[in-house]
OpenMM code with the backbone's topology and positions (N, CA, C; nanometers):
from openmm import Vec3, app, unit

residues = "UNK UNK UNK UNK UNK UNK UNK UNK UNK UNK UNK UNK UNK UNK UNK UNK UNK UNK UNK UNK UNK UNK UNK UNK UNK UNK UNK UNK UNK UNK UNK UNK UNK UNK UNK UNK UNK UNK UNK UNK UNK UNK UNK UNK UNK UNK UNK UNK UNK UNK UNK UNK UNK UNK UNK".split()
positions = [
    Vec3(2.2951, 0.2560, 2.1090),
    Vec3(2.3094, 0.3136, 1.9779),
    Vec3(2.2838, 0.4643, 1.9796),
    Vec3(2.1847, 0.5143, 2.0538),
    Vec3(2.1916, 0.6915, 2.0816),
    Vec3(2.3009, 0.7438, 2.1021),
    Vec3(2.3901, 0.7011, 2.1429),
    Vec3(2.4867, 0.7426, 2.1867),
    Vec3(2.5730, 0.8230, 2.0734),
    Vec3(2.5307, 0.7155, 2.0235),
    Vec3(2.6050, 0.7220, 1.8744),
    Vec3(2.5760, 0.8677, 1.7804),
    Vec3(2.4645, 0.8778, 1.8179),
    Vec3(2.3676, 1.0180, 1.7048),
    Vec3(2.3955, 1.1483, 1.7834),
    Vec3(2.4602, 1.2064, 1.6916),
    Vec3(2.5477, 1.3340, 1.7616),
    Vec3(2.3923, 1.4726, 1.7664),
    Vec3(2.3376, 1.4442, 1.6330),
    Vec3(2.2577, 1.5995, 1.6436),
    Vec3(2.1028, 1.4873, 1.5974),
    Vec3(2.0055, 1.4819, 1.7315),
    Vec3(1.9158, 1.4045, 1.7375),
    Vec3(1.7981, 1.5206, 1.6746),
    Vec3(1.8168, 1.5863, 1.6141),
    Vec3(1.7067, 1.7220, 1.5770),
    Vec3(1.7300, 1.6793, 1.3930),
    Vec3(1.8706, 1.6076, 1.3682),
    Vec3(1.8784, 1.5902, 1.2331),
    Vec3(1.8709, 1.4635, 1.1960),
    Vec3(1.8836, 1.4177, 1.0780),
    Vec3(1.8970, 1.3083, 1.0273),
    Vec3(1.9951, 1.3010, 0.9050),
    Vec3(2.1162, 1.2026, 0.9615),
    Vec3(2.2460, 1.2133, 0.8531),
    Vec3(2.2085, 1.0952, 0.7830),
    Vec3(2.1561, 1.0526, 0.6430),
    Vec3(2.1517, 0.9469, 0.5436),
    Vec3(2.2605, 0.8914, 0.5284),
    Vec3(2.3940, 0.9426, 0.5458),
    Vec3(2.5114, 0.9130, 0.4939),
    Vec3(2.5737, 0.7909, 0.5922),
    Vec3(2.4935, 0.8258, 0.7534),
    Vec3(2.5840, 0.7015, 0.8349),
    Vec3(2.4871, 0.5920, 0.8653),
    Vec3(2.5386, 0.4771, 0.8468),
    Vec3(2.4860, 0.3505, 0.8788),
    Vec3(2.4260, 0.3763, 1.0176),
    Vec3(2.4899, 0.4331, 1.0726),
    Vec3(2.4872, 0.3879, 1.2530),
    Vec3(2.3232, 0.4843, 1.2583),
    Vec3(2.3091, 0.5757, 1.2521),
    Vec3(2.2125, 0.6874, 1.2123),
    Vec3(2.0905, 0.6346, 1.1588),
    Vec3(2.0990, 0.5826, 1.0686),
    Vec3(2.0091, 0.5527, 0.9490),
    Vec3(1.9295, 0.4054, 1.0620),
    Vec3(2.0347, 0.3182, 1.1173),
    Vec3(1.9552, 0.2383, 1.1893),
    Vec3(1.8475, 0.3212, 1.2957),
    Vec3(1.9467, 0.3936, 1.3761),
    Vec3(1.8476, 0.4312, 1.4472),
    Vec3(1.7152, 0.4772, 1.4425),
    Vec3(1.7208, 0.5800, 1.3719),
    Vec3(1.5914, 0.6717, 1.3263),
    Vec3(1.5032, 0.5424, 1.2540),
    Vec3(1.5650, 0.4469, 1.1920),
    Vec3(1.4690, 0.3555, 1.1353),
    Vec3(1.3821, 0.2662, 1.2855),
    Vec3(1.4674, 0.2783, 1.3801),
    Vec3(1.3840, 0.1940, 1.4699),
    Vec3(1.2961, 0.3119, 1.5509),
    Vec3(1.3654, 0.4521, 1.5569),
    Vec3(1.3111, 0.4898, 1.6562),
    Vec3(1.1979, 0.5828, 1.5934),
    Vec3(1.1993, 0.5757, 1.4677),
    Vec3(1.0100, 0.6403, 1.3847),
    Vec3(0.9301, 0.5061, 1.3092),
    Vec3(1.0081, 0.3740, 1.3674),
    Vec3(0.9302, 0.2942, 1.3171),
    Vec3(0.8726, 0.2573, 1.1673),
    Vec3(0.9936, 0.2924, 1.0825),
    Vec3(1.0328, 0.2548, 0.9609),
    Vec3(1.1040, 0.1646, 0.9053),
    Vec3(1.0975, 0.1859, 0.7825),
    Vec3(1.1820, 0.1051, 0.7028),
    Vec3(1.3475, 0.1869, 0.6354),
    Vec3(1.4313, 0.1523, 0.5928),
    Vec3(1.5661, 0.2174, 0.5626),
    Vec3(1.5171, 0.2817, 0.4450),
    Vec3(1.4464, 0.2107, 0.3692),
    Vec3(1.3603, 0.2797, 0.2312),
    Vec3(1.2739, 0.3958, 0.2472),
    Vec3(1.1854, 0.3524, 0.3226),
    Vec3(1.0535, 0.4626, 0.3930),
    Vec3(1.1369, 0.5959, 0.4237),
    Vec3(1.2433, 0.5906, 0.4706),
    Vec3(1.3284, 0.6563, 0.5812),
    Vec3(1.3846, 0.7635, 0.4719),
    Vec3(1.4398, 0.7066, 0.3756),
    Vec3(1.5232, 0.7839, 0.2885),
    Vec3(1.4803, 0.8619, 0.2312),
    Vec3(1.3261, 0.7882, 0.1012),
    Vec3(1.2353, 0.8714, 0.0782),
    Vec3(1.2007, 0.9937, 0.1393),
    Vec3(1.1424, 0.9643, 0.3227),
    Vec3(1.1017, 1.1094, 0.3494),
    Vec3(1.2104, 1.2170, 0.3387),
    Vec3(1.3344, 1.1368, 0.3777),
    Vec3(1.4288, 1.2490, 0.3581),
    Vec3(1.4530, 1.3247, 0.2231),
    Vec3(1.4548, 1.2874, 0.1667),
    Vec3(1.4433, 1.3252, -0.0062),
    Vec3(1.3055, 1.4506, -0.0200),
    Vec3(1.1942, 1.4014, 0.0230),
    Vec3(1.0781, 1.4949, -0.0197),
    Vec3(1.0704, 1.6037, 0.1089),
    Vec3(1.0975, 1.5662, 0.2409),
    Vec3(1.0662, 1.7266, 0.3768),
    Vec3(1.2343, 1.7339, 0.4151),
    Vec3(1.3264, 1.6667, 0.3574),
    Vec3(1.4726, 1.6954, 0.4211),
    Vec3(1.5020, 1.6456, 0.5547),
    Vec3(1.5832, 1.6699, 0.5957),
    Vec3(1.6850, 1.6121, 0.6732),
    Vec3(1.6188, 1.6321, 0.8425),
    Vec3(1.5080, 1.7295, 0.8500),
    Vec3(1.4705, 1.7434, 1.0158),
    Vec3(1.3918, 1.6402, 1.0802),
    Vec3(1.4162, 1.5739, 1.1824),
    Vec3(1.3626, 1.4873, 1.2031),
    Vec3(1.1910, 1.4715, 1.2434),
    Vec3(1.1495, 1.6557, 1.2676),
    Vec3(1.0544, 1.7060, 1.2962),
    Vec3(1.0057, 1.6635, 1.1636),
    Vec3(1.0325, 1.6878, 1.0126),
    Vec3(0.9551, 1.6998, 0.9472),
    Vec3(0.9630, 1.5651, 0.8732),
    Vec3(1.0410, 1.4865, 0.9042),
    Vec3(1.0797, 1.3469, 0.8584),
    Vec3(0.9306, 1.2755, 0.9526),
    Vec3(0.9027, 1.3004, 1.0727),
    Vec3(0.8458, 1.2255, 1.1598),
    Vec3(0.6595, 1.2470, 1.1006),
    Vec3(0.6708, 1.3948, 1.0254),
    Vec3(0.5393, 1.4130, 1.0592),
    Vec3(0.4977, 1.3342, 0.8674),
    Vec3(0.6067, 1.3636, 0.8393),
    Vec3(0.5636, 1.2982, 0.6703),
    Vec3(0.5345, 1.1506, 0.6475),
    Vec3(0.5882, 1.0647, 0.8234),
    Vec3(0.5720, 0.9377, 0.7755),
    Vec3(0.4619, 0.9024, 0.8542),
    Vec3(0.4588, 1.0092, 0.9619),
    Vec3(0.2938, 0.9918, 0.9888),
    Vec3(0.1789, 1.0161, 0.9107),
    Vec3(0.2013, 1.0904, 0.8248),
    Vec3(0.0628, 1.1121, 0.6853),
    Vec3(0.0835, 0.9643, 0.6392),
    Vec3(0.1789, 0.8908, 0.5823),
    Vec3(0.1648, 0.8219, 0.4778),
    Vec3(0.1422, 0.6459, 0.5769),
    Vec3(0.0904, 0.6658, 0.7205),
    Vec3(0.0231, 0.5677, 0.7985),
    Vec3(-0.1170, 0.5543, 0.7816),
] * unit.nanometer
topology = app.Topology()
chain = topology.addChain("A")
for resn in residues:
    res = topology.addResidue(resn, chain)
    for name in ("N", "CA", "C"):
        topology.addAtom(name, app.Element.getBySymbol(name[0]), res)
């Protein structure tokens, strides 16, 4: 499925294929996932560290 994720520094909400991944590979939920994107945006740097506060 990496294969699949063209810019691994971002996070695209829009593709299924994407949205799985990052859900397995920060150990979330598709919900959890979206949220952070919504409140620190789209970097996966800041996606990663927002769902580590809320552990």
């Amino acid at each position: 499925m990496s294969e699949k994720v063209k810019d691994r520094s971002r996070i695209n909400v829009s593709d299924a294929v994407e949205v799985a991944y990052w859900c397995q590979k920060l150990s979330c939920s598709e919900t959890q996932l979206r949220t952070a994107v919504k409140v620190v945006g789209v970097a996966v740097s800041k996606v990663r560290a927002h769902l580590n506060q809320r552990r």
